[in-house]
C-alpha positions as CSV (number, residue, x, y, z in Angstrom):
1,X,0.0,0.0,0.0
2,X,2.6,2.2,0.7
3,X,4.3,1.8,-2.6
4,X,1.2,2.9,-4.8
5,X,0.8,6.1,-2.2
6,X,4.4,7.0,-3.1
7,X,4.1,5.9,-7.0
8,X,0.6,7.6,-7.1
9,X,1.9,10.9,-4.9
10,X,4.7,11.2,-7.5
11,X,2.8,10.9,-10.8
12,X,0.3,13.3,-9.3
13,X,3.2,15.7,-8.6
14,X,4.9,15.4,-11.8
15,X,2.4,16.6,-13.9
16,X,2.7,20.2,-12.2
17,X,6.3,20.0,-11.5
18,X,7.9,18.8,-15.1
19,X,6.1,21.3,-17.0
20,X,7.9,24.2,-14.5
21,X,11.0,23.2,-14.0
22,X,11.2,22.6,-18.1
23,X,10.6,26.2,-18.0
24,X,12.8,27.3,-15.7
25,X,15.6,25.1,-17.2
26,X,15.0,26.6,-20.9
27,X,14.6,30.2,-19.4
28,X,18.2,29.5,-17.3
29,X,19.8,28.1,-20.9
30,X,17.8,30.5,-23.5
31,X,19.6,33.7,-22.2
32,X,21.4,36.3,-25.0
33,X,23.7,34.8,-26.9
34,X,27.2,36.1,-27.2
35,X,26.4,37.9,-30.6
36,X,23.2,39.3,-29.4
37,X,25.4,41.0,-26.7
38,X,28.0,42.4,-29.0
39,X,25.0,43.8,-31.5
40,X,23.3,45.7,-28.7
41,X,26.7,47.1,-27.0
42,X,27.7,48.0,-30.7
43,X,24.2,49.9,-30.8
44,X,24.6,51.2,-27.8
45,X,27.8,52.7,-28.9
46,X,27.0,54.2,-32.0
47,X,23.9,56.0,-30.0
48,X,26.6,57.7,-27.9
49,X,28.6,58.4,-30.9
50,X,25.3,60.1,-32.3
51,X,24.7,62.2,-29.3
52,X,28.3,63.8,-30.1
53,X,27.5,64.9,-33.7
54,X,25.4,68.1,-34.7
55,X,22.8,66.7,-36.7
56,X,22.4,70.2,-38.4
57,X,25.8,70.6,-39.0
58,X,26.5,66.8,-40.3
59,X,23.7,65.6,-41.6
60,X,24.8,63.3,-43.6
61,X,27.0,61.5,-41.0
62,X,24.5,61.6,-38.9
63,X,22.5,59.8,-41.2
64,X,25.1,56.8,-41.8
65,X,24.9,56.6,-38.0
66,X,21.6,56.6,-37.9
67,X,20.9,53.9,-40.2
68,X,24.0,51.8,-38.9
69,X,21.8,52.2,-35.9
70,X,18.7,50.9,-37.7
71,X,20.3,47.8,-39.1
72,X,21.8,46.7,-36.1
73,X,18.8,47.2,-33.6
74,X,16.7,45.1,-36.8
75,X,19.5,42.4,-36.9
76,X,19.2,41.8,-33.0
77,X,15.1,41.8,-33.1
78,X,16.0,38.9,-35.4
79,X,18.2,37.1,-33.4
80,X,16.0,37.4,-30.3
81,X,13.0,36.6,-32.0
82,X,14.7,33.3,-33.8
83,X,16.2,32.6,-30.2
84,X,12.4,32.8,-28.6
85,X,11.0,31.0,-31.4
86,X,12.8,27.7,-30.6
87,X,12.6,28.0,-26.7
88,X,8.4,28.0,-28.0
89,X,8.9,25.6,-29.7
90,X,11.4,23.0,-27.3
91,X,8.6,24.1,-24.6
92,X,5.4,23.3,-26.8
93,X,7.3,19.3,-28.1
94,X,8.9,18.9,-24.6
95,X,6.0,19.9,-22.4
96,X,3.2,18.6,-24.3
97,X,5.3,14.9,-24.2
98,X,5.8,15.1,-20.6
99,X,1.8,16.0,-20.3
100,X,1.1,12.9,-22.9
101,X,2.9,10.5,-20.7
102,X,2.0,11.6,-17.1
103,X,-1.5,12.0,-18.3
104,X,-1.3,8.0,-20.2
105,X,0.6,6.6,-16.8
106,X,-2.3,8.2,-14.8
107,X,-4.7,6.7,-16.8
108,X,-2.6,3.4,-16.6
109,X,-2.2,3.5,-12.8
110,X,-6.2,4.6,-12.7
111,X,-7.3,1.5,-14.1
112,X,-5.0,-1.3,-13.2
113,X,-5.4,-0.2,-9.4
114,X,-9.0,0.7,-9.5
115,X,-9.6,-0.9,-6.9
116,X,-6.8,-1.0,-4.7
117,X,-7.4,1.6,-1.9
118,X,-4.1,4.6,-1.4
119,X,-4.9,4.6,1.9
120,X,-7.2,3.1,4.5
121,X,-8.8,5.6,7.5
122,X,-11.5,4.4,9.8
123,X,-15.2,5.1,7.8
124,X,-16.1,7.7,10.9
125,X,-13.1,9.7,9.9
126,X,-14.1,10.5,6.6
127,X,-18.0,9.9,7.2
128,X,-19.3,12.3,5.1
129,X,-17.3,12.2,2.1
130,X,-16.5,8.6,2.5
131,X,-18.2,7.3,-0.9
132,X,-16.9,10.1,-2.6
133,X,-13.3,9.2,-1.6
134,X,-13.7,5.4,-2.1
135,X,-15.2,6.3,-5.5
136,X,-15.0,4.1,-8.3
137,X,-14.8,0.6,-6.5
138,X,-13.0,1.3,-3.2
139,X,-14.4,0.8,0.7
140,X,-15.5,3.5,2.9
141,X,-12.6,4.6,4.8
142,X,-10.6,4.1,2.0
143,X,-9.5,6.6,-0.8
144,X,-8.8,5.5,-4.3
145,X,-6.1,5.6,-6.6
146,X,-8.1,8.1,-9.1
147,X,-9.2,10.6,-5.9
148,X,-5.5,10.8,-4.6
149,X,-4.2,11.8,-8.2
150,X,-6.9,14.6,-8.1
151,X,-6.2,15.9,-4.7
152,X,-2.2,15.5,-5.2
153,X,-2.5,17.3,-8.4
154,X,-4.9,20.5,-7.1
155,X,-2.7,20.8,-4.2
156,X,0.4,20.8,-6.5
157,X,-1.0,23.1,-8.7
158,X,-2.1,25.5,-6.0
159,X,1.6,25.1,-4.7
160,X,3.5,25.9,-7.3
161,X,1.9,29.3,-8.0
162,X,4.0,30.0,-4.3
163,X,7.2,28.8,-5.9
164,X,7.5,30.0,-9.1
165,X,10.1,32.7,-10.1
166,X,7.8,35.3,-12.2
167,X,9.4,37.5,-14.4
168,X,9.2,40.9,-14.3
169,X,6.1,42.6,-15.9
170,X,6.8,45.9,-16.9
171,X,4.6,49.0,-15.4
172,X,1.5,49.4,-16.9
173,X,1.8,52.2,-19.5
174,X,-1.3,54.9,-19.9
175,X,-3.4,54.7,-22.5
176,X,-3.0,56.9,-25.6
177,X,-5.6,59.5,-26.2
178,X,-7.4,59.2,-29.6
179,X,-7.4,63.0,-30.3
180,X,-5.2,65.6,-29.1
181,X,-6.2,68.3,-26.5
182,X,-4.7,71.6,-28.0
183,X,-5.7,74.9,-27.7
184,X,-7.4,76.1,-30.3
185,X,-6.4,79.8,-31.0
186,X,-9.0,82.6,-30.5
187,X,-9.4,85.6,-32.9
188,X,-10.4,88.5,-31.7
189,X,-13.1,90.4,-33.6
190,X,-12.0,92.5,-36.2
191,X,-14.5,95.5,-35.9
């Protein structure tokens, strides 16, 4: 008995806790890439090299700058998005394998121990929601393989919103008026 309490405590985990730490382990590995560094500290130096020049007196390199600027900030965007891309993609193959197998090893372990009790309390323990706990073929006072996967799994799931590392979100910015409020000029009568 003890055995399918820990093998049926684990699969009930493992559905909440594969699909995070996947992400965490793809968020600590998907970080910039050396080249995505050296294209934003080049941007970043060509914007200081911009605030030096006149842009009325050199226009024109100013201009080169400017579009130097352009391309590299459009190169990186690239990069980044390429880079995110694939993290999407290793997440949606990885993650939705790991929810395939869980979910077919809980439907496994659901049916070849459906009646096989997780664990056995005396009936006036659990007297009012003893049939439901014993529920499909189980005794009352006892609580079924397919109950302990649900309550494992909620209280997981519940957990886990405690232990993830959230990423930032950035302020909330103010929404942009549809029209502008400017003052309209008056005129003065002309008599």
């Amino acid at each position: 008995m003890s055995y399918l309490f820990a093998v049926t405590t684990t699969l009930g985990c493992a559905g909440v806790i594969l699909p995070a730490l996947l992400q965490f382990i793809l968020r600590l590995f998907g970080r910039e890439s050396p080249s995505e560094r050296q294209m934003r500290q080049e941007a970043n130096k060509l914007k200081q090299q911009l605030q030096g020049i006149s842009m009325v007196d050199q226009f024109a390199t100013y201009a080169r700058i400017q579009r130097k600027i352009n391309t590299i900030n459009q190169q990186y965007r690239d990069k980044v998005s390429e880079r995110l891309i694939g993290e999407q993609r290793v997440r949606l193959a990885v993650g939705g394998l790991i929810r395939v197998v869980v979910g077919m090893l809980c439907v496994w372990l659901v049916w070849e121990y459906r009646s096989h009790p997780v664990l056995s309390l005396p009936p006036d323990l659990v007297w009012p929601l003893g049939s439901l706990l014993a529920f499909p073929s189980c005794q009352l006072g006892q609580i079924s393989v397919m109950v302990w996967l649900g309550v494992v799994r909620t209280v997981c799931s519940r957990l886990s919103v405690y232990f993830t590392v959230a990423t930032p979100k950035p302020p909330p910015q103010p929404p942009t008026p549809s029209f502008n409020l400017t003052a309209t000029p008056v005129s003065f009568p002309l008599d």
